[in-house]
PLY file of the C-alpha trace (Angstrom):
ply
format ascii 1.0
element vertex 99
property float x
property float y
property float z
element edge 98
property int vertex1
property int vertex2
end_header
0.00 0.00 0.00
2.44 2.37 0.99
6.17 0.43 -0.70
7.99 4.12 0.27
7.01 4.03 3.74
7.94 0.33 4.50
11.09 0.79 2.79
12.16 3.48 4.99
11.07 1.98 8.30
13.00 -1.29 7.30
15.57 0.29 6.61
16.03 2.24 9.57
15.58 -1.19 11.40
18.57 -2.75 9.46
20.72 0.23 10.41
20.01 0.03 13.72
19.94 -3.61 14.10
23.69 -3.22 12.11
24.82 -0.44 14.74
24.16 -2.93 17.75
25.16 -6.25 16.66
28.65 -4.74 15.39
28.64 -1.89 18.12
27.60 -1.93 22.09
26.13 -5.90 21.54
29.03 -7.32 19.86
31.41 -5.60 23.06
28.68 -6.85 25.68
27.88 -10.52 24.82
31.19 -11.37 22.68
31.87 -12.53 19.59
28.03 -14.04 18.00
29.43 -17.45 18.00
30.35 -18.07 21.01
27.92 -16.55 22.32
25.09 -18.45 20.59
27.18 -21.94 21.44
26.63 -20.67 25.11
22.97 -20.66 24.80
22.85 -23.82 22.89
25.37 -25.72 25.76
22.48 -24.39 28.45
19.24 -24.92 26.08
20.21 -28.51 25.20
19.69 -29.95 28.49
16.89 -28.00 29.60
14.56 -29.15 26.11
16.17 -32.81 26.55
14.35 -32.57 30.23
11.69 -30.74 28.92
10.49 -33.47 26.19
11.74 -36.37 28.34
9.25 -35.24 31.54
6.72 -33.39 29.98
6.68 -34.79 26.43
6.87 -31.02 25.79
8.34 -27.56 26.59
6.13 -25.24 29.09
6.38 -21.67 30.16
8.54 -22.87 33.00
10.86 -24.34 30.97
11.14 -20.96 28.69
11.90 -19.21 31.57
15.16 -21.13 32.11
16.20 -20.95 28.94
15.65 -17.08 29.18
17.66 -17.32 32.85
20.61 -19.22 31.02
20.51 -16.49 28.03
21.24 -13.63 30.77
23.77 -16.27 32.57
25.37 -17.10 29.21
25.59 -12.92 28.29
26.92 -12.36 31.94
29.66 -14.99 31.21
30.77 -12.49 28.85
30.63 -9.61 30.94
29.46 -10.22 34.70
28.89 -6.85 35.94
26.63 -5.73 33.22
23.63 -4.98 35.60
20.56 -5.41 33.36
21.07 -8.90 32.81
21.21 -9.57 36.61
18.29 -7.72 36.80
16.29 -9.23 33.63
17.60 -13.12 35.29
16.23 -11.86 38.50
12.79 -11.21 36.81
12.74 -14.25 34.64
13.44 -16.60 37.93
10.50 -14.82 39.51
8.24 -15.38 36.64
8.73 -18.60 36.46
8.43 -19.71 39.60
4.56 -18.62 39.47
3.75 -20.03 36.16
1.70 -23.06 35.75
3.45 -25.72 34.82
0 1
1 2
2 3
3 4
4 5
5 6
6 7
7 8
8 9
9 10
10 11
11 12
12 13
13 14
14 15
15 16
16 17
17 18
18 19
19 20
20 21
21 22
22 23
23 24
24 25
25 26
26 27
27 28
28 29
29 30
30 31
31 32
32 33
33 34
34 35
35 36
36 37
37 38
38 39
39 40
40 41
41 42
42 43
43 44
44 45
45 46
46 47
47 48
48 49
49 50
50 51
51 52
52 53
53 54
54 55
55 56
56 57
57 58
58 59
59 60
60 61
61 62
62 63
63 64
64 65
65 66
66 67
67 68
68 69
69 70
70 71
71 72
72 73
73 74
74 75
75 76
76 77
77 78
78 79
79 80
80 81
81 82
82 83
83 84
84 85
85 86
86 87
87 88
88 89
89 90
90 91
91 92
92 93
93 94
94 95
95 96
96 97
97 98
């Protein structure tokens, strides 16, 4: 409907997305890589239990593999205080989530 207007918003989106991942991101969390082999070391175990108990992932589960993305970014950098913060709130949600 309007191809000039979503043109422009996506690419402000990919210059932006291109400032962090090769900017503050890419000094926070480490090289993309690693850093994604990180998550996969912590999310492999926590699916494996998930489908072996439950036949199934659940909200709980998600919110350990959201706790061991913070843990896996703080591995990079440990006193970056939002991701204390963000697995503080993730560890709470979980723990009142059905099932």
């Amino acid at each position: 409907m309007y191809p000039d207007r979503d043109a422009m918003k996506r690419e402000e989106i990919l210059k932006k997305a291109e400032s962090l991942i090769n900017g503050p991101r890419a000094k926070q969390y480490g090289h993309a890589q690693e850093n994604f082999e990180r998550i996969m070391n912590g999310w492999n175990p926590i699916v494996a239990s998930a489908i072996k108990l439950h036949g199934r992932l659940t909200p709980k589960h998600i919110a350990l593999m959201m706790d061991w993305l913070k843990t896996s970014r703080l591995l990079e950098d440990i006193e970056h205080e939002d991701s204390w913060v963000d697995k503080i709130g993730y560890t709470a949600l979980g723990a009142e989530l059905d099932k």
